[in-house]
C-alpha positions in Angstrom: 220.2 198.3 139.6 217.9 200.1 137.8 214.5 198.7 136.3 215.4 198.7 133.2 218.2 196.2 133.7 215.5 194.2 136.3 213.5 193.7 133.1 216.7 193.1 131.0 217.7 190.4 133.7 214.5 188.9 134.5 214.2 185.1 132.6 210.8 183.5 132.5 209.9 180.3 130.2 206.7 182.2 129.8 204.2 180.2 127.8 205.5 177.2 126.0 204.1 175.7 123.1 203.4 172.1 123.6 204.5 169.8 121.1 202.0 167.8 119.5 202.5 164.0 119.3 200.7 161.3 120.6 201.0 160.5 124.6 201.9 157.4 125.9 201.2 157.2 129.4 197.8 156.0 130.0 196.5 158.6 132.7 197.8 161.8 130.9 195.7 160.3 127.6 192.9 160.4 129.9 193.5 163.8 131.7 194.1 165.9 128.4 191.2 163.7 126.3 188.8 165.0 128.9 189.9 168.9 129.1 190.4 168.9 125.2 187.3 167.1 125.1 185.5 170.0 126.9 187.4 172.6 125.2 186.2 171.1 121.9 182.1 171.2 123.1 182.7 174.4 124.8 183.6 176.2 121.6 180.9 174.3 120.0 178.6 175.5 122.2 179.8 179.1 121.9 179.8 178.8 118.4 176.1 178.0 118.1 175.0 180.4 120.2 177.4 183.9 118.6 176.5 182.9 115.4 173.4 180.7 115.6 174.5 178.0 113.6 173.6 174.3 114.2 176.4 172.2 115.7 177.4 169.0 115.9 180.8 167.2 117.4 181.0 163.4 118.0 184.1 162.2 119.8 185.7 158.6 120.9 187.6 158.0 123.7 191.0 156.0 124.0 188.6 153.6 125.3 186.0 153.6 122.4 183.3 155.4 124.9 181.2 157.8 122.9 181.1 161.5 123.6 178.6 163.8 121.7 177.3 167.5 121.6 174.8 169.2 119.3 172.6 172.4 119.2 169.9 171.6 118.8 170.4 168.1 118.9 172.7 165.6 117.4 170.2 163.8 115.9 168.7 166.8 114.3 171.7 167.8 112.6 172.9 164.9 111.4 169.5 164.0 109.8 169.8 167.7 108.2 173.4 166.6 107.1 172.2 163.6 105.4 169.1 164.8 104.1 170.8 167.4 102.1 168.5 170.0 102.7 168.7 173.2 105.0 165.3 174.3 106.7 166.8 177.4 109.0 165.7 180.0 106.0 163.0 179.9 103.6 165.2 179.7 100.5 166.9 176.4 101.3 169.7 175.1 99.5 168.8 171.7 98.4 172.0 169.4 98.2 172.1 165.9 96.8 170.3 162.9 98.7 172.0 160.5 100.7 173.8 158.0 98.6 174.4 160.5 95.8 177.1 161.8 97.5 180.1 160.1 98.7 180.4 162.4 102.0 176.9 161.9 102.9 177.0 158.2 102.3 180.4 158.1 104.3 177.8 159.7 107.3 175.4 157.1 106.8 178.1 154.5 107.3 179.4 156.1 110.2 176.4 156.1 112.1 175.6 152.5 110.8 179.1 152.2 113.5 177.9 154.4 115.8 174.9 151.4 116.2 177.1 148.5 115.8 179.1 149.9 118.7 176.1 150.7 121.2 175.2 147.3 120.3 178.5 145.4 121.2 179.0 147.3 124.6 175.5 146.3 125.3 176.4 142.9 124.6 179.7 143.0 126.5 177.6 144.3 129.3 175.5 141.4 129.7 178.2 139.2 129.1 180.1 140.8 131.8 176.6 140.5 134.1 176.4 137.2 133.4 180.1 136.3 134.2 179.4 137.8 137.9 176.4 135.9 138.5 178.1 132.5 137.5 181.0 133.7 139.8 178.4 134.9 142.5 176.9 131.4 142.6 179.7 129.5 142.3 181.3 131.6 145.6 178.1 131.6 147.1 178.4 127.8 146.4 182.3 127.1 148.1 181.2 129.4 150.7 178.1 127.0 151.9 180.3 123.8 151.2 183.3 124.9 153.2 181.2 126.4 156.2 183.6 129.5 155.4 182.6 133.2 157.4 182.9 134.8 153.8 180.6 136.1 150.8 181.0 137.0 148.0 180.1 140.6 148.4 183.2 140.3 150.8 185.3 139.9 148.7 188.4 142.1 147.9 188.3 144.9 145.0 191.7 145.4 144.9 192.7 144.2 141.2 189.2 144.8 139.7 189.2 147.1 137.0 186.6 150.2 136.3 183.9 148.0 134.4 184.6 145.4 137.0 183.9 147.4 139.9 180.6 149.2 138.5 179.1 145.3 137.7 180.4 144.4 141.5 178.4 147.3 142.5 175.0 146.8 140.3 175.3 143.2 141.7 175.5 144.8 145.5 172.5 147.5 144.6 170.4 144.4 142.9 171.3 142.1 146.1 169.9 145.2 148.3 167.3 145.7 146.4 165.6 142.2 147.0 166.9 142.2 150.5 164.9 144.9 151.3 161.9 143.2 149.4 162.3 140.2 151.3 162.1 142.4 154.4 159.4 144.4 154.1 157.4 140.8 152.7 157.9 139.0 156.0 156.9 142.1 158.3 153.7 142.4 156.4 152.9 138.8 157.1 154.0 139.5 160.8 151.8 141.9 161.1 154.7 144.1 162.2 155.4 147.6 161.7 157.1 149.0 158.2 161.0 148.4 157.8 162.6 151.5 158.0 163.5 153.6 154.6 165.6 151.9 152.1 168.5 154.6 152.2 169.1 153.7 155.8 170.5 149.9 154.6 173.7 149.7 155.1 176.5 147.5 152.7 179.6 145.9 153.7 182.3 147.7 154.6 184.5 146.2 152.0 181.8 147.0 149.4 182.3 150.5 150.2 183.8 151.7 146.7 182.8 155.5 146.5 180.2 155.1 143.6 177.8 157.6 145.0 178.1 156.3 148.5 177.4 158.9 151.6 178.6 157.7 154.7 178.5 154.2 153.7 174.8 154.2 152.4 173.9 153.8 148.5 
């Protein structure tokens, strides 16, 4: 055989064009939002800098979690957007005003969103803190009343969810925190020498849950 019939025989797939519809399995949502995602503020980026032209791109996650790029800033291109006005030459284009026009006022509403959004994850968040201090307390609580060898900060993550596990972890950090206060207070009444450096306090084992841990330390 000769190799023009090993080309002529030779079947590849070669590159495939992937359809385009929605994806319903949760972890390939998240794998291609964050390479598209990247793809998207990587041409944005390229963009700015081959033609340099300001750039903005503002993206939401599945999850509603806020993604942005801009060159110069965000900020400084959408104020130009809404302004109407273009200061990058010294014959500017002036463009209607904000409210004038229905794409600028459409902007304006957006970012009216954008806050009302920042605003309710703040909110959830210290809902959410507040939830795992009730539930610290109350374990703390069964745990002194039963005579129990457990803690709270024993307790199992297995079930807890993302958000879960980062307030589980803050709570750990802010329980370290005044531990180590509470050390270093009673030494200096002692008279005693300084506790040794905060990075060398160690957490549970179970509390172990590879948000920036090294070798078990924070």
């Amino acid at each position: 055989m000769d190799v023009g019939d090993k080309i002529k025989t030779k079947r590849t797939l070669g590159r495939q064009k992937i359809e385009i519809k929605k994806l319903e399995k949760k972890s390939n949502k998240q794998v291609t939002f964050s390479k598209r995602r990247s793809g998207i503020f990587k041409k944005a980026g390229e963009l700015s800098i081959l033609c340099g032209s300001d750039v903005a791109a503002i993206v939401f996650s599945p999850n509603g979690k806020l993604f942005c790029f801009g060159h110069p800033s965000v900020d400084d291109v959408i104020h130009r957007y809404l302004s109407g006005t273009s200061t990058t030459t010294s014959d500017a284009t002036t463009y209607p005003e904000s409210g004038t026009n229905g794409a600028a006022t459409g902007e304006f509403n957006f970012m009216t969103y954008v806050e009302g959004v920042k605003e309710l994850e703040a909110e959830k968040k210290r809902v959410a803190e507040a939830r795992l201090a009730s539930a610290s307390t109350r374990k703390e609580g069964e745990f002194r009343g039963s005579g129990g060898d457990g803690a709270w900060w024993d307790e199992s993550v297995e079930g807890m969810e993302l958000e879960e596990l980062e307030h589980y972890l803050e709570a750990l950090q802010e329980l370290r925190r005044k531990s180590s206060n509470k050390v270093q207070d009673l030494m200096v009444r002692k008279g005693g020498s300084p506790p040794p450096p905060l990075e060398t306090f160690r957490v549970p084992s179970s509390a172990r849950l590879g948000f920036g841990f090294e070798n078990g330390h924070f």
